[in-house]
PyMOL Python script that loads the backbone (N, CA, C, O; Angstrom):
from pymol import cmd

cmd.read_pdbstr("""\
ATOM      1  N   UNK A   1       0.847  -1.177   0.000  1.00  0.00           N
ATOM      2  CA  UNK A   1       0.000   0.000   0.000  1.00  0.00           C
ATOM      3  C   UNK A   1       0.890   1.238   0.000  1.00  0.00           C
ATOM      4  O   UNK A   1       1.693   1.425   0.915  1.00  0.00           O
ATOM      5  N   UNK A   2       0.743   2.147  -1.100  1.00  0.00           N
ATOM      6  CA  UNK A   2       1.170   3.397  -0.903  1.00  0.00           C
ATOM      7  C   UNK A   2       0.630   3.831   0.289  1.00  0.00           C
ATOM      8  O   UNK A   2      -0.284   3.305   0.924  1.00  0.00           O
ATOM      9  N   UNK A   3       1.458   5.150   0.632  1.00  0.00           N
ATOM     10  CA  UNK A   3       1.641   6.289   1.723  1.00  0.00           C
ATOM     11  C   UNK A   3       1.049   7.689   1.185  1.00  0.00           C
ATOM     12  O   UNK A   3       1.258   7.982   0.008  1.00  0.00           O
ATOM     13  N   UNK A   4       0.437   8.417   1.877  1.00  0.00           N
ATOM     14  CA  UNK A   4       0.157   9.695   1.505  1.00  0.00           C
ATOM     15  C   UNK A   4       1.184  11.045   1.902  1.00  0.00           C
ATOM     16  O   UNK A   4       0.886  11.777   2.846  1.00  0.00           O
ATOM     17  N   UNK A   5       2.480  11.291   1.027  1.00  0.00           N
ATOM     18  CA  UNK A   5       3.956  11.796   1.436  1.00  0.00           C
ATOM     19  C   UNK A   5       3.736  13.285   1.365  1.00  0.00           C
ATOM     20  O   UNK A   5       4.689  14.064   1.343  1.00  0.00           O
ATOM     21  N   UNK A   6       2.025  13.826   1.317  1.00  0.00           N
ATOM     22  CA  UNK A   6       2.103  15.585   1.526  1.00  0.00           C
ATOM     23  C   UNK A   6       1.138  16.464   2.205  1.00  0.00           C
ATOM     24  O   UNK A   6       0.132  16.703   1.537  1.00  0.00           O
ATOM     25  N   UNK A   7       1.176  16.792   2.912  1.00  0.00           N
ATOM     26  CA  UNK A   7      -0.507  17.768   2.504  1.00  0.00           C
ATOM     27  C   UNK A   7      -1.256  17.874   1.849  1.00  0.00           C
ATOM     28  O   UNK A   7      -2.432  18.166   2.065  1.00  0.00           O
ATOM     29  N   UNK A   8      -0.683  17.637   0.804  1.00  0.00           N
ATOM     30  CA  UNK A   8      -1.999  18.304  -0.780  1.00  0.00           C
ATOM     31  C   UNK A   8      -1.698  16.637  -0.532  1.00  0.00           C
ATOM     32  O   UNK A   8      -1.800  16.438   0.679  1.00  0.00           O
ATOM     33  N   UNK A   9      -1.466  15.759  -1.032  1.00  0.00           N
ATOM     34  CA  UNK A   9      -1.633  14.371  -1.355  1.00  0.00           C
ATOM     35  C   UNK A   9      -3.322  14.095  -0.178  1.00  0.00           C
ATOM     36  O   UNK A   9      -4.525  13.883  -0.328  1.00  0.00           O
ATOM     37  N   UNK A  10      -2.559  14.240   0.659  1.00  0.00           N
ATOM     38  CA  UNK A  10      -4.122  14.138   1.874  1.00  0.00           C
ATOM     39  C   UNK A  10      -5.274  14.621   1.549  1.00  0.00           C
ATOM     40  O   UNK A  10      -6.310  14.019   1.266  1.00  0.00           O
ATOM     41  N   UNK A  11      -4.942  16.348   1.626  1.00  0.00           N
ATOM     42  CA  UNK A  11      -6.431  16.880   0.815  1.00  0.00           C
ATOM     43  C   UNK A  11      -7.272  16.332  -0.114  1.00  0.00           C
ATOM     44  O   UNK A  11      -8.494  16.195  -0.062  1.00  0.00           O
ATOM     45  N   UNK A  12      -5.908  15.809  -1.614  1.00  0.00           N
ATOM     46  CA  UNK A  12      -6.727  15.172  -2.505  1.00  0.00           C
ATOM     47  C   UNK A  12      -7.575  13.912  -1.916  1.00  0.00           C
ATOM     48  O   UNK A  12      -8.798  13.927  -2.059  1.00  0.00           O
ATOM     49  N   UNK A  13      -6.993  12.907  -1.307  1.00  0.00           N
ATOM     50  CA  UNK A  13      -7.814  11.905  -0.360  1.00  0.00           C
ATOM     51  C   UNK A  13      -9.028  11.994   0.120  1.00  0.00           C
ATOM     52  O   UNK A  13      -9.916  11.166  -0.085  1.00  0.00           O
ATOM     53  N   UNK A  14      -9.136  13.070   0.828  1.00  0.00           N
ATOM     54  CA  UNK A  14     -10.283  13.510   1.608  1.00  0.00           C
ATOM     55  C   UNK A  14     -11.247  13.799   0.463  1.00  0.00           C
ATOM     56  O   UNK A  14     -12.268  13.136   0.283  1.00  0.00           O
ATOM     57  N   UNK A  15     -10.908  14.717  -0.221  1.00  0.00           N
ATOM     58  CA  UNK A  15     -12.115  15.339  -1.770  1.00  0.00           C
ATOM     59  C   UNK A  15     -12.265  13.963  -2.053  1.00  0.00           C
ATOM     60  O   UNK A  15     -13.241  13.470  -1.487  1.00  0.00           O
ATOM     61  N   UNK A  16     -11.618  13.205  -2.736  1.00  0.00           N
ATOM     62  CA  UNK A  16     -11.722  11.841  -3.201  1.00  0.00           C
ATOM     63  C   UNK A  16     -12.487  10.836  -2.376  1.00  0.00           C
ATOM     64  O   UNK A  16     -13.094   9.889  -2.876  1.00  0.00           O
ATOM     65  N   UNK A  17     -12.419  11.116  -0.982  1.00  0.00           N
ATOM     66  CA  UNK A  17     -13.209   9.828  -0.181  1.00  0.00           C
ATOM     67  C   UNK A  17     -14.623  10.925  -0.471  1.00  0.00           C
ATOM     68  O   UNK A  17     -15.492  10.246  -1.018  1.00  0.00           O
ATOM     69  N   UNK A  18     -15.018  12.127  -0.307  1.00  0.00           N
ATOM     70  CA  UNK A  18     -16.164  12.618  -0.371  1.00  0.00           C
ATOM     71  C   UNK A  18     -16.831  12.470  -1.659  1.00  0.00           C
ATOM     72  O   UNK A  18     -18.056  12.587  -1.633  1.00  0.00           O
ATOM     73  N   UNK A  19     -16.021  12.131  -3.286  1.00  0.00           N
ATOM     74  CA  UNK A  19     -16.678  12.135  -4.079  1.00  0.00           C
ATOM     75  C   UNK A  19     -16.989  10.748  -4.237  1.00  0.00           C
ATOM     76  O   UNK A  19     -17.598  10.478  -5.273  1.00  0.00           O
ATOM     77  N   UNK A  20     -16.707   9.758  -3.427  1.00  0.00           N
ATOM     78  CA  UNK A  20     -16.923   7.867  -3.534  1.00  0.00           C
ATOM     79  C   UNK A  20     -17.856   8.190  -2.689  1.00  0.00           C
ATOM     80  O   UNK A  20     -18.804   8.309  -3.465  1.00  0.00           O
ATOM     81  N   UNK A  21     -18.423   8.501  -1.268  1.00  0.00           N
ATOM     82  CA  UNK A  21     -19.085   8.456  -0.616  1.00  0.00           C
ATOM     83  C   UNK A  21     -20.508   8.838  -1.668  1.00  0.00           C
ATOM     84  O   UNK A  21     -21.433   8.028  -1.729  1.00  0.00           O
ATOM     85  N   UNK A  22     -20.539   9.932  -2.331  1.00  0.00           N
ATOM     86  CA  UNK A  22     -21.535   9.914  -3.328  1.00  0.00           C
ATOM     87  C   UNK A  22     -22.280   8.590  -4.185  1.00  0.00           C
ATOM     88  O   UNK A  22     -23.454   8.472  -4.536  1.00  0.00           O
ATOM     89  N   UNK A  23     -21.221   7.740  -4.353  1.00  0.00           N
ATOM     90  CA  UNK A  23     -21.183   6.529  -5.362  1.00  0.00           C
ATOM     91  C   UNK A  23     -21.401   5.363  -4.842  1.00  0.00           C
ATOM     92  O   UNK A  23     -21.619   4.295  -5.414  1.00  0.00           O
ATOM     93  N   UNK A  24     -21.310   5.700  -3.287  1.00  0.00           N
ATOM     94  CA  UNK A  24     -21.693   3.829  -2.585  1.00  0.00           C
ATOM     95  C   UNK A  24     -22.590   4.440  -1.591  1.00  0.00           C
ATOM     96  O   UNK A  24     -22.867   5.603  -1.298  1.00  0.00           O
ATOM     97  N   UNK A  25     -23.080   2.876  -1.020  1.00  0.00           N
ATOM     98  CA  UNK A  25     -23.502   3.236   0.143  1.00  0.00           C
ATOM     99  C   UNK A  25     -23.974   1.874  -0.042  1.00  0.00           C
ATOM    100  O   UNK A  25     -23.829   1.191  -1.056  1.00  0.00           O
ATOM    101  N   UNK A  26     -24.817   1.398   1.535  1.00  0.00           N
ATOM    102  CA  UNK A  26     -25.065   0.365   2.023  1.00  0.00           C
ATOM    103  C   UNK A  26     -25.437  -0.652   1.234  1.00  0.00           C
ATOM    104  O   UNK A  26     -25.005  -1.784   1.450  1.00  0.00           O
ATOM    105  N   UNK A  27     -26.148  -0.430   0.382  1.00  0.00           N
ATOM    106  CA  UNK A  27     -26.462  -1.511  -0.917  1.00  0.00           C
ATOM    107  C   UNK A  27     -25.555  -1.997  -2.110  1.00  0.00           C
ATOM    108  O   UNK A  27     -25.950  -2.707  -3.035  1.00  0.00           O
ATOM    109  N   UNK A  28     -23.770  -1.311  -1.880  1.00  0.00           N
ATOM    110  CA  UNK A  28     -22.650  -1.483  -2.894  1.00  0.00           C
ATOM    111  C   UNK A  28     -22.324  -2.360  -2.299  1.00  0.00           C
ATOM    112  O   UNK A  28     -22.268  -2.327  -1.070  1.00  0.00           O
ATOM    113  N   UNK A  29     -21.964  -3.574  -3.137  1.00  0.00           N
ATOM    114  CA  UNK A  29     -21.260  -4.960  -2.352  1.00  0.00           C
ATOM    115  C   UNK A  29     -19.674  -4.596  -1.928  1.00  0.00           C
ATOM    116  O   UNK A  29     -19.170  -3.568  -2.381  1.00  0.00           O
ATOM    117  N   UNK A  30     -19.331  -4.992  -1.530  1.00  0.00           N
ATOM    118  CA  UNK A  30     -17.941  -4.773  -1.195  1.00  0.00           C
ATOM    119  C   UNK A  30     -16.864  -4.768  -2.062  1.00  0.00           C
ATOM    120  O   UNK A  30     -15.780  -4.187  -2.021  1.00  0.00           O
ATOM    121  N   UNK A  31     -17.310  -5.434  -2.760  1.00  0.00           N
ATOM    122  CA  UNK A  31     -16.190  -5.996  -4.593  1.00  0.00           C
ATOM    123  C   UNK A  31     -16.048  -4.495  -5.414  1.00  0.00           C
ATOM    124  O   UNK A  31     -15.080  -3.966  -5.960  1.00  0.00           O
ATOM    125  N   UNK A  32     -17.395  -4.085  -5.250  1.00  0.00           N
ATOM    126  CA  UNK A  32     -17.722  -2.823  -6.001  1.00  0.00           C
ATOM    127  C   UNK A  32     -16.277  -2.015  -6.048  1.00  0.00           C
ATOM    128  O   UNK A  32     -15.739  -1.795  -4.962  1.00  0.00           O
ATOM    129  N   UNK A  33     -15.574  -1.527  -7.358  1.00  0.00           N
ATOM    130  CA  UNK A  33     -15.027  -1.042  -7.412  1.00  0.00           C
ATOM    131  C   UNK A  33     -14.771   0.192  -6.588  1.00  0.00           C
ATOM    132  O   UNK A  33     -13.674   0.151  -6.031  1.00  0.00           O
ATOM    133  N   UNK A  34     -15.589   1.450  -6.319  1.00  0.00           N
ATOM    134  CA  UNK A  34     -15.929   2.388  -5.621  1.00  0.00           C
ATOM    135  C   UNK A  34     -15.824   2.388  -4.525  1.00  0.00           C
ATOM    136  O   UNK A  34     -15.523   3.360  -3.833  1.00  0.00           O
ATOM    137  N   UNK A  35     -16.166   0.756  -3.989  1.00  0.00           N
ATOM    138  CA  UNK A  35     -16.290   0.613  -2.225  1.00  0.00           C
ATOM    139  C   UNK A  35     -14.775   0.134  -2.194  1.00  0.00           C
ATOM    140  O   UNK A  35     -14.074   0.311  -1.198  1.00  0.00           O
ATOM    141  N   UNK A  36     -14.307  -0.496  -3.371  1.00  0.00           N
ATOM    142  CA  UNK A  36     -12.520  -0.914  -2.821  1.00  0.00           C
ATOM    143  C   UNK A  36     -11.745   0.131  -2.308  1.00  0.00           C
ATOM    144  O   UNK A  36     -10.987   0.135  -1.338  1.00  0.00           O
ATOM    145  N   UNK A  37     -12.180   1.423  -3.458  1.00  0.00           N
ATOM    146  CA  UNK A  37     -11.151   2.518  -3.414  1.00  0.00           C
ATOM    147  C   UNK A  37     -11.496   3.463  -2.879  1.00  0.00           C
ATOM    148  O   UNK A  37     -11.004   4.590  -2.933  1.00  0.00           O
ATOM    149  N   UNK A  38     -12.523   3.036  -2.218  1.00  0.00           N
ATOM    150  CA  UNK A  38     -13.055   4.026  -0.558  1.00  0.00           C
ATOM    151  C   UNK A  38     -12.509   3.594   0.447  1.00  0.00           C
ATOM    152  O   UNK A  38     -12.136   4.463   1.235  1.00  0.00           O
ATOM    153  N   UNK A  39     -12.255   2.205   0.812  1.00  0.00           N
ATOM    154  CA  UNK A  39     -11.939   1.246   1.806  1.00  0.00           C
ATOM    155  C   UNK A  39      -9.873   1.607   1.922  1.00  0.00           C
ATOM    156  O   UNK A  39      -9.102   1.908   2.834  1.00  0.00           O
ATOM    157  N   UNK A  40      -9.709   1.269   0.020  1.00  0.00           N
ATOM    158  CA  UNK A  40      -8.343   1.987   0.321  1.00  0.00           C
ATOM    159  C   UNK A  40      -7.587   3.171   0.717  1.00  0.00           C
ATOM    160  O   UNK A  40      -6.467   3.283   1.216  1.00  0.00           O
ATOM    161  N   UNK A  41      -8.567   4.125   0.338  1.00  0.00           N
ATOM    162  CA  UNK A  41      -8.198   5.539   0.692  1.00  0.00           C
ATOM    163  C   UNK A  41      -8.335   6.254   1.912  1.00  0.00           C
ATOM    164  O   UNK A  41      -7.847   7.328   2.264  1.00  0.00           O
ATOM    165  N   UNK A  42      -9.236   5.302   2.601  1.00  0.00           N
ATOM    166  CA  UNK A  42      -9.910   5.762   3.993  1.00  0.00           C
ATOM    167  C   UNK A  42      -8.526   5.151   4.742  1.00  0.00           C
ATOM    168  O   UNK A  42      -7.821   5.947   5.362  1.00  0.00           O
ATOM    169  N   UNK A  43      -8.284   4.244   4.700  1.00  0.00           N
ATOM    170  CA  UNK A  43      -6.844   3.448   5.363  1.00  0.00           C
ATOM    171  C   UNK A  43      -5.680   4.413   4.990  1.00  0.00           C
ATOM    172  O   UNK A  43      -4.912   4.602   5.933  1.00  0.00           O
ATOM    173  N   UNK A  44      -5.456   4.882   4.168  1.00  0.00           N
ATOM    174  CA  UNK A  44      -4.340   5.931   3.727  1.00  0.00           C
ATOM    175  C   UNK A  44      -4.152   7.197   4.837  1.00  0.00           C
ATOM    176  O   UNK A  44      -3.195   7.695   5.430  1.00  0.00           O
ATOM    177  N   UNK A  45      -5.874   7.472   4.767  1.00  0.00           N
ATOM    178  CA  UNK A  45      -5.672   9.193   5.113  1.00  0.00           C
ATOM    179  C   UNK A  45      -5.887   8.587   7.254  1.00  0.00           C
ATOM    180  O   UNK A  45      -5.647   9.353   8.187  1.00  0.00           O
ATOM    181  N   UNK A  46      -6.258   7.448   7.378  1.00  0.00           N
ATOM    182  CA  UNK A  46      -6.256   6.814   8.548  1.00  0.00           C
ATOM    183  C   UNK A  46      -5.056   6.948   9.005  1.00  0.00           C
ATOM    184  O   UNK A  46      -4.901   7.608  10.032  1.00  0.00           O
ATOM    185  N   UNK A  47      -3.717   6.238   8.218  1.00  0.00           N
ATOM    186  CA  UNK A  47      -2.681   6.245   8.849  1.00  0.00           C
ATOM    187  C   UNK A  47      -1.714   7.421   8.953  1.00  0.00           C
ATOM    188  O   UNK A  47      -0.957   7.686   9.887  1.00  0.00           O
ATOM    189  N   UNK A  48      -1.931   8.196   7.582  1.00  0.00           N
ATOM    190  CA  UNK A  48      -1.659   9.772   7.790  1.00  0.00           C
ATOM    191  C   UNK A  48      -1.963  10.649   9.126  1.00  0.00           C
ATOM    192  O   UNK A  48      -1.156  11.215   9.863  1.00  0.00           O
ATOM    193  N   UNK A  49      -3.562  10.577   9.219  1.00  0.00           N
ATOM    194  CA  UNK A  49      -3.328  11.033  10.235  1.00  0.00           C
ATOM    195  C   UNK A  49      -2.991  11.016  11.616  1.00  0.00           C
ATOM    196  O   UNK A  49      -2.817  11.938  12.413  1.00  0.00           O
ATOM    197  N   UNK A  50      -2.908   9.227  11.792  1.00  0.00           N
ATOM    198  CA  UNK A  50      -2.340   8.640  12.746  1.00  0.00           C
ATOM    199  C   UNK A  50      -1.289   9.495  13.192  1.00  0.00           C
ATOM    200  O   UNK A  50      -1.158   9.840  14.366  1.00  0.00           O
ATOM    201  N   UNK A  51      -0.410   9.897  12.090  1.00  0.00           N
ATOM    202  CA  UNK A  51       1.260  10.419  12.486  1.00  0.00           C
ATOM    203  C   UNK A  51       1.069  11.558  12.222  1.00  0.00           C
ATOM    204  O   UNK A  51       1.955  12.050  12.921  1.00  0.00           O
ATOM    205  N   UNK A  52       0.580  12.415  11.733  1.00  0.00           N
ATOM    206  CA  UNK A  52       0.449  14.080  11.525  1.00  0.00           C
ATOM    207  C   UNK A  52      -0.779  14.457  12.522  1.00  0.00           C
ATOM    208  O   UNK A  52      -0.499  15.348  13.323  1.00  0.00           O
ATOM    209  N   UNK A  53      -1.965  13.976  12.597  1.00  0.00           N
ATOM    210  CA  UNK A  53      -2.466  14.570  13.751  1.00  0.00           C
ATOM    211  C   UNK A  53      -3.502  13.273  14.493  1.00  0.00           C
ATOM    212  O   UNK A  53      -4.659  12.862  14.407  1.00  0.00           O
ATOM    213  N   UNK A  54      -1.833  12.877  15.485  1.00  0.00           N
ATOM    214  CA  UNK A  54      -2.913  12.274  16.450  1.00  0.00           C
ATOM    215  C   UNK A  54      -3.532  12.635  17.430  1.00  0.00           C
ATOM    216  O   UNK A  54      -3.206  13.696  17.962  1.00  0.00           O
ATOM    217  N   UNK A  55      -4.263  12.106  17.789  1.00  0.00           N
ATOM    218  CA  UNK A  55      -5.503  12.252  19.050  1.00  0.00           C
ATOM    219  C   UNK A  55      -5.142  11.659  20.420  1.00  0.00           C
ATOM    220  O   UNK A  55      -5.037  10.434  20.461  1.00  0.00           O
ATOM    221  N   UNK A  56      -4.892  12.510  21.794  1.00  0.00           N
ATOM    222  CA  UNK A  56      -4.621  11.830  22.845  1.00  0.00           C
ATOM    223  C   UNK A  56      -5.735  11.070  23.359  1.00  0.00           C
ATOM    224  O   UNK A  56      -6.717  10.677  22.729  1.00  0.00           O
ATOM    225  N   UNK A  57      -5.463  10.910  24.575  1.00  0.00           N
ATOM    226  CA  UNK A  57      -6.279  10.421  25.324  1.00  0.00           C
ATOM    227  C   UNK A  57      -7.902  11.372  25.428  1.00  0.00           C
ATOM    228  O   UNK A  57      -9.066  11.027  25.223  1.00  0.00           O
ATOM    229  N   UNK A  58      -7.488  12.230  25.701  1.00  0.00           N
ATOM    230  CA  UNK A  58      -9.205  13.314  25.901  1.00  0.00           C
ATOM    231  C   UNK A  58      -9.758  13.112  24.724  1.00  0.00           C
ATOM    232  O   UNK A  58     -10.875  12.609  24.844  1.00  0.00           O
ATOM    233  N   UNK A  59      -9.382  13.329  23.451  1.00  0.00           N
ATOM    234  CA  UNK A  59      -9.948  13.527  22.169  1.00  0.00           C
ATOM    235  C   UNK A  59     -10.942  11.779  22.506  1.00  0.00           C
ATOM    236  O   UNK A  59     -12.155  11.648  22.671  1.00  0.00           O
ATOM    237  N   UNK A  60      -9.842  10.677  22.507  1.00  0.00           N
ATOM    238  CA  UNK A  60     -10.941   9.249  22.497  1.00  0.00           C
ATOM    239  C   UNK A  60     -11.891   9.145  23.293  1.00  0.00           C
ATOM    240  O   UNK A  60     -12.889   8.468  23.044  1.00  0.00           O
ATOM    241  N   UNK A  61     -11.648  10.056  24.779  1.00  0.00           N
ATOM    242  CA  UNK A  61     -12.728   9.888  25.541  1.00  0.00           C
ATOM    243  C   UNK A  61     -13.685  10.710  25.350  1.00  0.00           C
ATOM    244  O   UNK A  61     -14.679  10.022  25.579  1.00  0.00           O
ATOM    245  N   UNK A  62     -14.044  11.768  25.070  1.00  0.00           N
ATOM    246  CA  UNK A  62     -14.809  12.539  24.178  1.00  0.00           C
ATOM    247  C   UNK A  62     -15.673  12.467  23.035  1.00  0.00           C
ATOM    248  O   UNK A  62     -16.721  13.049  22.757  1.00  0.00           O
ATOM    249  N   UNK A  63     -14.676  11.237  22.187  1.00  0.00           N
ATOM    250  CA  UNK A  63     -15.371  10.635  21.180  1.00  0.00           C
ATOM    251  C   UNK A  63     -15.972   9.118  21.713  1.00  0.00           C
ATOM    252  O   UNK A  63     -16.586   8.485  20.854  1.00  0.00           O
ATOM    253  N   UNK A  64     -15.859   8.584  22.864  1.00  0.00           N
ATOM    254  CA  UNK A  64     -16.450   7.234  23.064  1.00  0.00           C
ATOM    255  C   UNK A  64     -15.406   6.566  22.692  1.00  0.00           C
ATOM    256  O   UNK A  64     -15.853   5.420  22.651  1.00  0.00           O
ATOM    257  N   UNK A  65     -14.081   6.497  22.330  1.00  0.00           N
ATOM    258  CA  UNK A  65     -13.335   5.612  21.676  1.00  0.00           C
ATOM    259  C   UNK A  65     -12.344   5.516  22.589  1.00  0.00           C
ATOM    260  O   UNK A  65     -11.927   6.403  23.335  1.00  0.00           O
ATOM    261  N   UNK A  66     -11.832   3.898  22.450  1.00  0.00           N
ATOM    262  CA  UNK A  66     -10.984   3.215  23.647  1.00  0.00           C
ATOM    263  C   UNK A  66      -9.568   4.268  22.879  1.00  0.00           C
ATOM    264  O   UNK A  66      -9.434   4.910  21.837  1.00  0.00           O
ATOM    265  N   UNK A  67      -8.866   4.018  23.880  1.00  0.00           N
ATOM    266  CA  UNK A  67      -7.091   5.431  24.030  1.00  0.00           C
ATOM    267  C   UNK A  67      -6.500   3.280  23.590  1.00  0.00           C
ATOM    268  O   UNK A  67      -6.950   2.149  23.776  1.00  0.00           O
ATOM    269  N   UNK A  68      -5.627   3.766  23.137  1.00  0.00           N
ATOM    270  CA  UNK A  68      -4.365   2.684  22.696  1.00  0.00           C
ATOM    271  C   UNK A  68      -3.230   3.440  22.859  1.00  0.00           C
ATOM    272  O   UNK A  68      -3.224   3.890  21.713  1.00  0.00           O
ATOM    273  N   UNK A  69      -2.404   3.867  23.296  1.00  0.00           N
ATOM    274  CA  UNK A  69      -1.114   4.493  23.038  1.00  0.00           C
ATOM    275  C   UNK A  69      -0.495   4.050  22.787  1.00  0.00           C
ATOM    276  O   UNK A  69       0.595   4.579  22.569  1.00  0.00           O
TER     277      UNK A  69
END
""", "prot")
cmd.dss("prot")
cmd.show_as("cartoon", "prot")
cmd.util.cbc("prot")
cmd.orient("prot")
């Protein structure tokens, strides 16, 4: 799996997961081309922001989500 190596690389991601979100939804099988390269891109800008802007502890508890550090 490629890496997302910029800022603008990310941005484009994000526009890009918003213009697939248009194109699937609960009734796209998973195979669906659209839902692959939603599934892939969402994992991209996931691990991006893992390392450019992570979330401590308050942010997960705030959001309901278990802290892993």
């Amino acid at each position: 799996m490629k890496k997302l190596k910029s800022e603008q690389e990310y941005i484009n991601a994000l526009n890009r997961i918003d213009e697939l979100l248009q194109l699937t939804g609960d009734d796209v099988p998973p195979d669906d081309p659209n839902m692959v390269e939603l599934l892939e891109i969402s994992d991209l800008v996931y691990y991006y922001e893992s390392i450019h802007y992570p979330m401590g502890k308050e942010e997960h508890e705030r959001l309901g989500l278990e802290y892993k550090p």
